[in-house]
PDB file of N, CA, C and O in Angstrom:
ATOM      1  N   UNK A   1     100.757  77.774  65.492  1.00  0.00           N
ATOM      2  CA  UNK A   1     101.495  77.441  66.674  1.00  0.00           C
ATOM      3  C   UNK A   1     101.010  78.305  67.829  1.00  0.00           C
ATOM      4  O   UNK A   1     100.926  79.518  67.636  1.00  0.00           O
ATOM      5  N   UNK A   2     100.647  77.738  69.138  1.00  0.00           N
ATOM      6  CA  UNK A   2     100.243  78.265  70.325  1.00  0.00           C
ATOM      7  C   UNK A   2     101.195  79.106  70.769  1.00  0.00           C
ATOM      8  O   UNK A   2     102.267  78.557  70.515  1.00  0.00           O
ATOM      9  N   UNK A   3     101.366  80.036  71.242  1.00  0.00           N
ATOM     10  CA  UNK A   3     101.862  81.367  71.688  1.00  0.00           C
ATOM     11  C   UNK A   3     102.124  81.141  73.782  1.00  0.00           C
ATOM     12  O   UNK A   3     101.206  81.264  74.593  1.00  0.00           O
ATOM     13  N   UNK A   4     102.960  80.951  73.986  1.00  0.00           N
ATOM     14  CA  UNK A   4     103.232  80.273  75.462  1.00  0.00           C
ATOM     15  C   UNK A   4     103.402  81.409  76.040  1.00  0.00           C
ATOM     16  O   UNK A   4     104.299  82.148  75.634  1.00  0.00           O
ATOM     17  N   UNK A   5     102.537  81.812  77.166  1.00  0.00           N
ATOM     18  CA  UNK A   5     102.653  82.851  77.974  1.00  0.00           C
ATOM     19  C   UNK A   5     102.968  82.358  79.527  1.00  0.00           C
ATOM     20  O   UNK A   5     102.150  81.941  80.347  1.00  0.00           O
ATOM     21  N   UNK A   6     104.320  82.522  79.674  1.00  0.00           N
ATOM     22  CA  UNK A   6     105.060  81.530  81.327  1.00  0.00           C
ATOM     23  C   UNK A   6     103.925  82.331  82.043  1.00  0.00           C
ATOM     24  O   UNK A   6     103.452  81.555  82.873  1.00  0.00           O
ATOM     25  N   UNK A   7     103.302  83.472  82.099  1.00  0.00           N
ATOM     26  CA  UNK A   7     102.397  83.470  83.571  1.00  0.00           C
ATOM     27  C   UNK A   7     101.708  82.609  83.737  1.00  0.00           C
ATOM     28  O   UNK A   7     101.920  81.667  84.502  1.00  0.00           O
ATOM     29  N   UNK A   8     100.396  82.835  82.791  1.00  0.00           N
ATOM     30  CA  UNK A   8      99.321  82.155  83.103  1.00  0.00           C
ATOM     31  C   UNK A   8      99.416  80.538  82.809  1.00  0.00           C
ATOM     32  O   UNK A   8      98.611  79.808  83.389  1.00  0.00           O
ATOM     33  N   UNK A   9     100.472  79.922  81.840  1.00  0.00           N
ATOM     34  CA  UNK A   9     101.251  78.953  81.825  1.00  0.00           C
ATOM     35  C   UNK A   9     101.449  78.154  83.259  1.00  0.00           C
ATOM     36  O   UNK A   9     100.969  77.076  83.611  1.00  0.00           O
ATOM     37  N   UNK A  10     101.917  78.639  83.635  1.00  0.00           N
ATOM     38  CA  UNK A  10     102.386  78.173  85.093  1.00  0.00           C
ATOM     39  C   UNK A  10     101.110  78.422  86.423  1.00  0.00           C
ATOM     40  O   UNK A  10     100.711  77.663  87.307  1.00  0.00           O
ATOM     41  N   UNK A  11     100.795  79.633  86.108  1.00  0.00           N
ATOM     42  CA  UNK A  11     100.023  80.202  87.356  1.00  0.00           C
ATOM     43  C   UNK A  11      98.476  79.705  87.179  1.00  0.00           C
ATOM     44  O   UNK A  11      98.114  79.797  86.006  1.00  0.00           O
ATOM     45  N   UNK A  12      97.437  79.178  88.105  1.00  0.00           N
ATOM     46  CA  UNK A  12      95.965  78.621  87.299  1.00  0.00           C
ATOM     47  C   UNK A  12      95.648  80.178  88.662  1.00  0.00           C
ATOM     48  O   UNK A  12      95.823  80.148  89.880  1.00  0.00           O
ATOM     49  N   UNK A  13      95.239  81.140  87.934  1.00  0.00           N
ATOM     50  CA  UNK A  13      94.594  82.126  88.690  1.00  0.00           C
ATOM     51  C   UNK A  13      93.230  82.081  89.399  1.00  0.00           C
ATOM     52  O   UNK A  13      92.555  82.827  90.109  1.00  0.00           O
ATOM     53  N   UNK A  14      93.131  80.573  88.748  1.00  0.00           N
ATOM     54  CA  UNK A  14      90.766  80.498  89.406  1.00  0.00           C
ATOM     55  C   UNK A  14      91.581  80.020  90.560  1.00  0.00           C
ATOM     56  O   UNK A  14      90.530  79.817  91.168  1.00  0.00           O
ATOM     57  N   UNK A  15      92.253  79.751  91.195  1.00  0.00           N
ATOM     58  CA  UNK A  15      92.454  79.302  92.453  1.00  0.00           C
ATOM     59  C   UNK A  15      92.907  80.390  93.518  1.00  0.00           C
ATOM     60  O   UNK A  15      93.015  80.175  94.725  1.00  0.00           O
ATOM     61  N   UNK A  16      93.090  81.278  93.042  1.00  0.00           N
ATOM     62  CA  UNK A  16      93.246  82.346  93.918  1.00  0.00           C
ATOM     63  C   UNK A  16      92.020  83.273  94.476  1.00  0.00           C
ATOM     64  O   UNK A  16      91.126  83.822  93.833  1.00  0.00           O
ATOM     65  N   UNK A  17      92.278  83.267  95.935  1.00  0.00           N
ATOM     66  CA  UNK A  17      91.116  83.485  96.617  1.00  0.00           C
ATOM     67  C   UNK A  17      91.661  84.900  97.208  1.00  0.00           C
ATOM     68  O   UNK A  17      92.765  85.088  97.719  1.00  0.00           O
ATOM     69  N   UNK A  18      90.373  86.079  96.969  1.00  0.00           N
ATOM     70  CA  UNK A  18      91.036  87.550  97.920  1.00  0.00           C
ATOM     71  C   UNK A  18      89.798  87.093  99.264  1.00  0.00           C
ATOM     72  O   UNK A  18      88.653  86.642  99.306  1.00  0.00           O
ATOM     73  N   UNK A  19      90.777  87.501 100.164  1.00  0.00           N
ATOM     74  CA  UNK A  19      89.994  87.575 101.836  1.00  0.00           C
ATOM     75  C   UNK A  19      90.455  89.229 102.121  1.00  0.00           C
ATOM     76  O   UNK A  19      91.545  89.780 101.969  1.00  0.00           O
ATOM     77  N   UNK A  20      89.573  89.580 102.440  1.00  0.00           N
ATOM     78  CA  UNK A  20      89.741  91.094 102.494  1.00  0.00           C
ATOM     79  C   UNK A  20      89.789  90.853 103.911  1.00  0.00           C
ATOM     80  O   UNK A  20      89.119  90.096 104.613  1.00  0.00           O
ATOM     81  N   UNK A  21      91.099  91.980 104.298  1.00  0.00           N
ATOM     82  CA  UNK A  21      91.314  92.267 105.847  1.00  0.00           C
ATOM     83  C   UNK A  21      91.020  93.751 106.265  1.00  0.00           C
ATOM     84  O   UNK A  21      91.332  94.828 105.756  1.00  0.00           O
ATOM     85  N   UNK A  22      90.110  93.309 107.684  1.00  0.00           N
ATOM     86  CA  UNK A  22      89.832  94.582 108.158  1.00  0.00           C
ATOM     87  C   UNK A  22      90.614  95.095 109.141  1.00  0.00           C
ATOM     88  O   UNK A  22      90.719  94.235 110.016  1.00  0.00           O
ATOM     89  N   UNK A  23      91.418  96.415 109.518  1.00  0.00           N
ATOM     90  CA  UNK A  23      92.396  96.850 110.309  1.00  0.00           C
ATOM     91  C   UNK A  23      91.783  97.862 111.142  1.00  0.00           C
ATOM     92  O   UNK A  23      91.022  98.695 110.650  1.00  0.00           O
ATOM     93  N   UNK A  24      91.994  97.846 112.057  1.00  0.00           N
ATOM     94  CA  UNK A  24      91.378  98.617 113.523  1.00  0.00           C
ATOM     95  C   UNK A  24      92.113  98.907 114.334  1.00  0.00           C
ATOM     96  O   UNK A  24      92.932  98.129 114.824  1.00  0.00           O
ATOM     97  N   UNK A  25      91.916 100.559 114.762  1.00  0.00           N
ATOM     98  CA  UNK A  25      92.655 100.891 115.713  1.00  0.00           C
ATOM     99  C   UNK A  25      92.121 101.556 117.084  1.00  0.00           C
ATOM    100  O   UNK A  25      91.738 102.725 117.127  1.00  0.00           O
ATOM    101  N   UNK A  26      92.132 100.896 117.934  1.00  0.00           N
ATOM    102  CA  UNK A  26      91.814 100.946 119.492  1.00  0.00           C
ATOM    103  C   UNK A  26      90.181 100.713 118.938  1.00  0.00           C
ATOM    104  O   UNK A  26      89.270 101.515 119.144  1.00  0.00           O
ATOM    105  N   UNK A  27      90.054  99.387 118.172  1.00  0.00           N
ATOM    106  CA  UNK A  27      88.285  98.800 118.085  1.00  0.00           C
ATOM    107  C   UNK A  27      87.827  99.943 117.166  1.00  0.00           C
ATOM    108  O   UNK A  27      86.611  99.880 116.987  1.00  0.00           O
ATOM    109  N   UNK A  28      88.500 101.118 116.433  1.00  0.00           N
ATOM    110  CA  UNK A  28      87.900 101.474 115.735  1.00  0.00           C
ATOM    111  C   UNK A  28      88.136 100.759 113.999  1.00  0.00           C
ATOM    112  O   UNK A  28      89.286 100.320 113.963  1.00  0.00           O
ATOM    113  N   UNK A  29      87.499 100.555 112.785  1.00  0.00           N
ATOM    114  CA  UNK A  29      87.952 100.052 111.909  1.00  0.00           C
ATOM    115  C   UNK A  29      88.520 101.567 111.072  1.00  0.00           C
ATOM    116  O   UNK A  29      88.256 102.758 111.240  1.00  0.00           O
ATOM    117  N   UNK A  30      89.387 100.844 110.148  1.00  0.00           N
ATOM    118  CA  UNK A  30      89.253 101.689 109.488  1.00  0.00           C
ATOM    119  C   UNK A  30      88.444 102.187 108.087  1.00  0.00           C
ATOM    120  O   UNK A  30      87.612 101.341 107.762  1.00  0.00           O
ATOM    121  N   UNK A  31      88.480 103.226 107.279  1.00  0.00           N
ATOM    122  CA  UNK A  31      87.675 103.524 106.292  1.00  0.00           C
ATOM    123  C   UNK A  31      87.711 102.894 104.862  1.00  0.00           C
ATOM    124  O   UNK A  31      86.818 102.718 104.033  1.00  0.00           O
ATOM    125  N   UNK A  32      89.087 102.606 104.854  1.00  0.00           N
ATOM    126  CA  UNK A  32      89.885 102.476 103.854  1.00  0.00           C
ATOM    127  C   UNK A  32      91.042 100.701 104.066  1.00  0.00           C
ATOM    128  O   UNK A  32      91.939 100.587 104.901  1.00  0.00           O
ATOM    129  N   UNK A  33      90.736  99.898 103.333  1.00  0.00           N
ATOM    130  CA  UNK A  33      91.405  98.886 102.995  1.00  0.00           C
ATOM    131  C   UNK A  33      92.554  98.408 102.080  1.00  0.00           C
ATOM    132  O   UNK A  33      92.887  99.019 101.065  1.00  0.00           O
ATOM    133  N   UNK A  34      93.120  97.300 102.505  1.00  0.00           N
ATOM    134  CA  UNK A  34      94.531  96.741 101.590  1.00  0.00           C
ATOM    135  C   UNK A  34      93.256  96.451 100.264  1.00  0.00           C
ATOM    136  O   UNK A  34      92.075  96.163 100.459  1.00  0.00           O
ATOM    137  N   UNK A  35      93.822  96.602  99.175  1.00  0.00           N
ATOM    138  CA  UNK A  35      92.768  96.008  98.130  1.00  0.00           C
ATOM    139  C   UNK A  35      92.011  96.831  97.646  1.00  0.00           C
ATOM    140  O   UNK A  35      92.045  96.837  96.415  1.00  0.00           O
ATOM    141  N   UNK A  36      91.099  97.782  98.257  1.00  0.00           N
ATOM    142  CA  UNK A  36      90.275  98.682  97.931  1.00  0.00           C
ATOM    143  C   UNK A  36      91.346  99.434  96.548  1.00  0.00           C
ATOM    144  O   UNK A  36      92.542  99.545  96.279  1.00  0.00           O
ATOM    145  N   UNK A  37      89.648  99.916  95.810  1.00  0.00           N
ATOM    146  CA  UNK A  37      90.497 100.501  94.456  1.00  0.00           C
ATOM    147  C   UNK A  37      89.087 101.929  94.479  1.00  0.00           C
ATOM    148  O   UNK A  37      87.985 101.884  95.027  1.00  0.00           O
ATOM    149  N   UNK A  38      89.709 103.047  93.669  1.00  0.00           N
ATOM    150  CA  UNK A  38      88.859 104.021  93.372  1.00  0.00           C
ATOM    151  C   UNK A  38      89.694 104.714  92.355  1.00  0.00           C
ATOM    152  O   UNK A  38      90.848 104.544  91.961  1.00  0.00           O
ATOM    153  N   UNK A  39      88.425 105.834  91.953  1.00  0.00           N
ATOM    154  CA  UNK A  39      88.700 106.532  91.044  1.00  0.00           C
ATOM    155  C   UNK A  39      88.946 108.289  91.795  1.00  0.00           C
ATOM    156  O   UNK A  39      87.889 108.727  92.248  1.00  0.00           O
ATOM    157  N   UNK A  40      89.650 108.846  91.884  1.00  0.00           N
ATOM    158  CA  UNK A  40      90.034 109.721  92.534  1.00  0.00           C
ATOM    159  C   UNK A  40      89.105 111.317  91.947  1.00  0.00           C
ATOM    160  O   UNK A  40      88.754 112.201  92.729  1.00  0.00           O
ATOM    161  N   UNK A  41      88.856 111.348  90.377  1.00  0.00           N
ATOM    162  CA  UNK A  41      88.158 112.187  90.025  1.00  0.00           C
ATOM    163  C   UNK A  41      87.319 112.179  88.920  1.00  0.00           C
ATOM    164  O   UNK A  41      88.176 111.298  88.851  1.00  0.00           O
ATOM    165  N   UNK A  42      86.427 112.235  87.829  1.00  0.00           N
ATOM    166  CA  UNK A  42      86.157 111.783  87.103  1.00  0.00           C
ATOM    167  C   UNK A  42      86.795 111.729  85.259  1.00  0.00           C
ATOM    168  O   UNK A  42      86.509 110.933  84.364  1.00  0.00           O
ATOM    169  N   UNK A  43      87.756 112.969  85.254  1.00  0.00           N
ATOM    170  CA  UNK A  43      88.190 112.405  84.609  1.00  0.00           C
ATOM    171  C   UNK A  43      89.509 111.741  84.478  1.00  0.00           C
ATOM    172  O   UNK A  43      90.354 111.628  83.591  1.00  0.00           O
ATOM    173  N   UNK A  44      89.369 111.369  85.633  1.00  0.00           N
ATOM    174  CA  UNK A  44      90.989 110.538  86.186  1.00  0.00           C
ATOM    175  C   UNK A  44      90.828 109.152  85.531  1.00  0.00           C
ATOM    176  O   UNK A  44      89.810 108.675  86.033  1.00  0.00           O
ATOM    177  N   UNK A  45      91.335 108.309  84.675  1.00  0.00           N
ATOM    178  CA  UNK A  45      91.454 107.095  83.774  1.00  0.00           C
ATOM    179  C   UNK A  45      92.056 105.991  84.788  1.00  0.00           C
ATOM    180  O   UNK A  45      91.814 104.793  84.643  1.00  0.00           O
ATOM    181  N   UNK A  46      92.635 106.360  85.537  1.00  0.00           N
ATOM    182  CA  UNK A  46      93.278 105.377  86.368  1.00  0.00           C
ATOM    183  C   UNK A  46      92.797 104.950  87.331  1.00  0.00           C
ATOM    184  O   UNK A  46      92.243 105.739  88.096  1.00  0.00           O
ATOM    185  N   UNK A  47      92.838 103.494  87.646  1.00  0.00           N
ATOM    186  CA  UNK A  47      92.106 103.304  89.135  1.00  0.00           C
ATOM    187  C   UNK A  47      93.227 102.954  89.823  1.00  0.00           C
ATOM    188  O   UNK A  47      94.102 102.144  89.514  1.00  0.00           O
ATOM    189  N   UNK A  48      93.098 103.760  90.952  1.00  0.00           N
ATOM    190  CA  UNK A  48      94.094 103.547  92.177  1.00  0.00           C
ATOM    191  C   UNK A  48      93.616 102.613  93.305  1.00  0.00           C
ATOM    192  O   UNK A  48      92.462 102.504  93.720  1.00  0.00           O
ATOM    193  N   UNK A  49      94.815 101.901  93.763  1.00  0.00           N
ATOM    194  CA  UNK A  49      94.572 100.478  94.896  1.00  0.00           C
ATOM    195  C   UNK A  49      95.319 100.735  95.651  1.00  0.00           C
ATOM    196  O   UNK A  49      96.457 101.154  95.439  1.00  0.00           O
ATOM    197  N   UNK A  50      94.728 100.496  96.834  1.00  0.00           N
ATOM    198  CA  UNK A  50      96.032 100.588  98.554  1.00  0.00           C
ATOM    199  C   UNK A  50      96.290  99.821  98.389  1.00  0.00           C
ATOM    200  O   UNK A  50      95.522  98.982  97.917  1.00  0.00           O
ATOM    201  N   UNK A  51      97.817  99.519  98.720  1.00  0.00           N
ATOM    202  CA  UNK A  51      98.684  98.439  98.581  1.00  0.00           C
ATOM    203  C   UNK A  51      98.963  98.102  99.827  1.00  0.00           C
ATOM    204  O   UNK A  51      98.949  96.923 100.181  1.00  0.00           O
ATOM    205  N   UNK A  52      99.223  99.003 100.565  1.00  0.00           N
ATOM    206  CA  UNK A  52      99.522  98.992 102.144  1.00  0.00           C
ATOM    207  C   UNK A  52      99.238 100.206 103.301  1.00  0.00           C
ATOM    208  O   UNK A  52      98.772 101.296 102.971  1.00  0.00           O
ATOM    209  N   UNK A  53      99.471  99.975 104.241  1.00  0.00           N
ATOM    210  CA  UNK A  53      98.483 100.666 105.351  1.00  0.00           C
ATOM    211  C   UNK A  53      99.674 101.071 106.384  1.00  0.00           C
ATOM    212  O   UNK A  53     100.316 100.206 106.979  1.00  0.00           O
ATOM    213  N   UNK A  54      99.912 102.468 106.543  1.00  0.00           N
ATOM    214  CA  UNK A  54     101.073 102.548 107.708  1.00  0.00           C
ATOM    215  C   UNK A  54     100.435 102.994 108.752  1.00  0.00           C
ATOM    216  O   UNK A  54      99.589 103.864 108.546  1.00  0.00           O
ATOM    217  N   UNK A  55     100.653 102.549 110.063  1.00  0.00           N
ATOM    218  CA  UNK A  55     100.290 103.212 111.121  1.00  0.00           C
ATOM    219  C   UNK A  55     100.952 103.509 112.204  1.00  0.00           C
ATOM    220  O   UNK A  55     101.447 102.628 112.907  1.00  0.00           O
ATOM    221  N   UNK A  56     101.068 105.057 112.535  1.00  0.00           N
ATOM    222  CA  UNK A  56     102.401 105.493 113.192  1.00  0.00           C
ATOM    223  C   UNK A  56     101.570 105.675 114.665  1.00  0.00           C
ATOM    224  O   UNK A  56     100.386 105.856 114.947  1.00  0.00           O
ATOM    225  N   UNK A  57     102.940 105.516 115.526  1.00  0.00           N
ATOM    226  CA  UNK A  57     102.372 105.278 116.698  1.00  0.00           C
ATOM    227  C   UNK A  57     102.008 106.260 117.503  1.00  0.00           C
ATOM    228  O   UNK A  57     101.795 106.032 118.694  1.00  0.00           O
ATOM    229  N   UNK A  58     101.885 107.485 116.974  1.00  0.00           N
ATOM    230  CA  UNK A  58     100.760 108.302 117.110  1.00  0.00           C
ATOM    231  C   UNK A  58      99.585 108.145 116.950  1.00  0.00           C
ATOM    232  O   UNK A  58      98.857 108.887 117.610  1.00  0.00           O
ATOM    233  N   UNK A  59      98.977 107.204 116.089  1.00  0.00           N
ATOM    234  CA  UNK A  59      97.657 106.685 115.424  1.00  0.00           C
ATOM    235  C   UNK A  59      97.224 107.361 113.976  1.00  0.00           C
ATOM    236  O   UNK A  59      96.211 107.086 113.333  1.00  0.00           O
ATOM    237  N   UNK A  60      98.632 108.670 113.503  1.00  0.00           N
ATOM    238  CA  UNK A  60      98.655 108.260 112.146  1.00  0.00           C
ATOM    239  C   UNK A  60      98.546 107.733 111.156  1.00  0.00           C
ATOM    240  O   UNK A  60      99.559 107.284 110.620  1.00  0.00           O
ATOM    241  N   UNK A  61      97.261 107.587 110.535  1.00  0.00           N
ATOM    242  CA  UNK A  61      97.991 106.490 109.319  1.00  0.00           C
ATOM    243  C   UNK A  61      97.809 106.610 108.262  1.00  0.00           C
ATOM    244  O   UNK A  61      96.712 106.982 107.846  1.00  0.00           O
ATOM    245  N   UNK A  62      98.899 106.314 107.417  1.00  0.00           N
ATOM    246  CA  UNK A  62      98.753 106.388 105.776  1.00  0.00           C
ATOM    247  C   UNK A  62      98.670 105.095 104.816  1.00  0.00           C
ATOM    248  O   UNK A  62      99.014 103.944 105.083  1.00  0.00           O
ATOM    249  N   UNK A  63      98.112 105.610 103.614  1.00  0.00           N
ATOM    250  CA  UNK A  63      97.946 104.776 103.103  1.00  0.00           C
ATOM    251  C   UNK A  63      99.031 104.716 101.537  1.00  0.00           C
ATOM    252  O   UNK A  63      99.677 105.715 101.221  1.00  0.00           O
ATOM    253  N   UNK A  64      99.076 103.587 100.800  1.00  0.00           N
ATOM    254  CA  UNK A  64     100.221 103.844  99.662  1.00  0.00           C
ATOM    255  C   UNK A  64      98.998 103.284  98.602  1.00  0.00           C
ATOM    256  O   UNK A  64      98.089 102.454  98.578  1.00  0.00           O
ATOM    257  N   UNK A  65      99.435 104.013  98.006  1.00  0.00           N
ATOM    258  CA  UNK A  65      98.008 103.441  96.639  1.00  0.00           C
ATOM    259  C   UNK A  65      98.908 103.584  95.583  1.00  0.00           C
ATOM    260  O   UNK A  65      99.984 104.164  95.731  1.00  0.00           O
ATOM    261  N   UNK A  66      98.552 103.107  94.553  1.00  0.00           N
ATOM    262  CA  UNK A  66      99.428 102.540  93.618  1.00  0.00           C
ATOM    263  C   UNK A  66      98.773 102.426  92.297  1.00  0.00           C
ATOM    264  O   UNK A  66      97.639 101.959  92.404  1.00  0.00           O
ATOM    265  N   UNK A  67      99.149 102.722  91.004  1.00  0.00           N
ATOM    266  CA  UNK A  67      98.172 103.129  89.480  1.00  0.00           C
ATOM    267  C   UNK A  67      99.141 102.538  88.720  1.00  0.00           C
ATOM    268  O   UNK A  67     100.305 102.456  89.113  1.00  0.00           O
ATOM    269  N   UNK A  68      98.774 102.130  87.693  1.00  0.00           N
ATOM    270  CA  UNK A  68      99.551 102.012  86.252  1.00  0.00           C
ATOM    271  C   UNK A  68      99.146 103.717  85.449  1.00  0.00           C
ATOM    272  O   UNK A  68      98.049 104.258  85.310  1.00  0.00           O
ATOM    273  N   UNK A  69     100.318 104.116  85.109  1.00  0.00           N
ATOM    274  CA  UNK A  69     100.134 105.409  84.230  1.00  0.00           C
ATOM    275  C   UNK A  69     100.283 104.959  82.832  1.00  0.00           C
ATOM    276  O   UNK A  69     101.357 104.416  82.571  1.00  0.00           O
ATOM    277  N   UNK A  70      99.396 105.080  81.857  1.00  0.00           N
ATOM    278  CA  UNK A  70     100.118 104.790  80.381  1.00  0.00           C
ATOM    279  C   UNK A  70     100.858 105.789  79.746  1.00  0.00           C
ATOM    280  O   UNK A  70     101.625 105.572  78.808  1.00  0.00           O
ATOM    281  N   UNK A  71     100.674 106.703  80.163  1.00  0.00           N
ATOM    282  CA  UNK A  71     101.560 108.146  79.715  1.00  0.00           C
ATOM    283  C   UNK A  71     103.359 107.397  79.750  1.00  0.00           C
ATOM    284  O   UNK A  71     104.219 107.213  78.889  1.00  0.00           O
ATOM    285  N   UNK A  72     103.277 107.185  80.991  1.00  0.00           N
ATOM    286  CA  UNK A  72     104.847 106.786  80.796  1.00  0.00           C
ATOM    287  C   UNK A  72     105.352 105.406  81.311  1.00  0.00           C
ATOM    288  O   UNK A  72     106.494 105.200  81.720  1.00  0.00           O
ATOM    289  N   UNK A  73     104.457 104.587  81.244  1.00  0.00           N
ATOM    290  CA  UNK A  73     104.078 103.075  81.025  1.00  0.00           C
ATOM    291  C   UNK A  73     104.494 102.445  81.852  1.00  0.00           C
ATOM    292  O   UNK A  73     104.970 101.320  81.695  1.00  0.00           O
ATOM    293  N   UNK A  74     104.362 103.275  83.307  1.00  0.00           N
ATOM    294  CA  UNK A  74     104.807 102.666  84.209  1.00  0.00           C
ATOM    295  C   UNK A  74     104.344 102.759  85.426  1.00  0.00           C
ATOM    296  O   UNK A  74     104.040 103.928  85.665  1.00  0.00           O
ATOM    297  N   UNK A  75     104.041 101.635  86.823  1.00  0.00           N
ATOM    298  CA  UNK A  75     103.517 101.948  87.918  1.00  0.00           C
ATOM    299  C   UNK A  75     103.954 103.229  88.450  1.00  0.00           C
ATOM    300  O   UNK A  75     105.052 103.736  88.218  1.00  0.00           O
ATOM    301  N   UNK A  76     102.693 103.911  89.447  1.00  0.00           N
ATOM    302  CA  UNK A  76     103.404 105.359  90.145  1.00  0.00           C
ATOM    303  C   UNK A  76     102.531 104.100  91.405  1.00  0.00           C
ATOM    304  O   UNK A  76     101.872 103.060  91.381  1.00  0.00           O
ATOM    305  N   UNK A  77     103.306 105.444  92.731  1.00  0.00           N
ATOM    306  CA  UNK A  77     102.830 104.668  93.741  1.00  0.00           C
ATOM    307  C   UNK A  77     102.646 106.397  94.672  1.00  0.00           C
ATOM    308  O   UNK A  77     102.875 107.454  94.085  1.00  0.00           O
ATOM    309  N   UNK A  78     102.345 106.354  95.687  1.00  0.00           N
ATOM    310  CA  UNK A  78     102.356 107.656  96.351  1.00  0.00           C
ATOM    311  C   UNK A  78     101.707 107.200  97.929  1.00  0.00           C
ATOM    312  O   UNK A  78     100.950 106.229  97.927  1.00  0.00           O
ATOM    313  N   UNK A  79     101.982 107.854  99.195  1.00  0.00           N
ATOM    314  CA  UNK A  79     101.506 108.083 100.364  1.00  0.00           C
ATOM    315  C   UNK A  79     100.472 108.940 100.669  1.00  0.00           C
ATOM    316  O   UNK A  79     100.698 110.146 100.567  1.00  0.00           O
ATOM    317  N   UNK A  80      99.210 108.507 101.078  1.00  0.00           N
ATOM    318  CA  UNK A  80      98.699 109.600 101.486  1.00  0.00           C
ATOM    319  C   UNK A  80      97.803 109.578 102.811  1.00  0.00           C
ATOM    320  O   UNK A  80      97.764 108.613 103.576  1.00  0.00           O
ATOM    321  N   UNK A  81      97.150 110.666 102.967  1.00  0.00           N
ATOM    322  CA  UNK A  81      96.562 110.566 104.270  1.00  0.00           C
ATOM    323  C   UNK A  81      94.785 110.121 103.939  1.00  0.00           C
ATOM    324  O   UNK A  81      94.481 109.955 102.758  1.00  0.00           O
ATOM    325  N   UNK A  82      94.026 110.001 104.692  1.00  0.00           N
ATOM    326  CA  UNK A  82      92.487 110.026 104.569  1.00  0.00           C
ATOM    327  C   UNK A  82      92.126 111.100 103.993  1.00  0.00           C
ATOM    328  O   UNK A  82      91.469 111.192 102.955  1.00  0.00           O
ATOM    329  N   UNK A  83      92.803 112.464 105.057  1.00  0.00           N
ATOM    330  CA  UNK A  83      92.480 113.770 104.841  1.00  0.00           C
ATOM    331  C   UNK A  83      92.916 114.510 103.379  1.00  0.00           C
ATOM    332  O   UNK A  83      92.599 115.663 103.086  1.00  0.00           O
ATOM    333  N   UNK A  84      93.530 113.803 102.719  1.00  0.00           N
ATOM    334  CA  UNK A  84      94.628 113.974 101.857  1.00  0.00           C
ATOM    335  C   UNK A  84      93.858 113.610 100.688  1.00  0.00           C
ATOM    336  O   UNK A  84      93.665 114.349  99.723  1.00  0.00           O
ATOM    337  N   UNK A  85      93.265 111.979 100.882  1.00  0.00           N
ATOM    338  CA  UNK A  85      92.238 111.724  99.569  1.00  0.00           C
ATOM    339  C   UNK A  85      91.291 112.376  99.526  1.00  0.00           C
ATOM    340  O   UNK A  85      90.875 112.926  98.506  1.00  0.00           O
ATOM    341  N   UNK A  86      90.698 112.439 100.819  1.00  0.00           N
ATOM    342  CA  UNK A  86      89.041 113.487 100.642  1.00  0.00           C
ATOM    343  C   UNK A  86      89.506 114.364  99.770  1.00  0.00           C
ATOM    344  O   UNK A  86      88.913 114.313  98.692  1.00  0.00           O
ATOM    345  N   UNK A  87      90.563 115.348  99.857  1.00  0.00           N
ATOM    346  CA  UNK A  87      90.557 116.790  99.327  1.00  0.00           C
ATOM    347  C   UNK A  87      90.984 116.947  97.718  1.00  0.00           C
ATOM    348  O   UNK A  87      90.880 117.914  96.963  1.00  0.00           O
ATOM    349  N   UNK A  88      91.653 115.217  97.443  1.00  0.00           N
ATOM    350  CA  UNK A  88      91.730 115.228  96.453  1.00  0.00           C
ATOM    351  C   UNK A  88      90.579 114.625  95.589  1.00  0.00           C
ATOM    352  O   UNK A  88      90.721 114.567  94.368  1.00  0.00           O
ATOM    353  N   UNK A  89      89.524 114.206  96.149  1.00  0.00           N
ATOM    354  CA  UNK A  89      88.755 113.732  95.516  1.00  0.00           C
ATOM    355  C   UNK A  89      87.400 114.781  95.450  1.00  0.00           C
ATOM    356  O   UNK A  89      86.406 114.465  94.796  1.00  0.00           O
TER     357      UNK A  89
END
């Protein structure tokens, strides 16, 4: 007997298309994208993805990146700066 999984059941994923958006501030772009994924150190297991992009109207901006941890089997998410990843990476 076939094993019914409602996601992919329902959802046909080849039809989903990523358009990557580029965000710019005063014509400058930025470094870092919605979507983009990295590895923060090498023996870091997790790949982290910006989820979203804040920009304060200072011209601040942060980014929220987001991991699955298996340690405790659950998404982490965190804020950080540009300056913030460089130093952690």
């Amino acid at each position: 007997m076939k094993t019914k999984n409602i996601i992919t059941d329902k959802v046909n994923f080849d039809d989903f298309s990523i358009q990557k958006k580029e965000i710019a501030i005063n014509g400058k772009k930025l470094p870092l994208n919605i979507g983009d994924r990295f590895i923060l150190a090498e023996n870091d297991k997790s790949i982290k993805t910006i989820v979203a992009i804040t920009i304060f109207e200072d011209g601040r901006v942060a980014y929220t990146i987001e991991w699955y941890d298996p340690e405790t089997n659950n998404f982490q998410s965190e804020n950080v700066t540009l300056t913030e990843l460089k130093l952690l990476n």
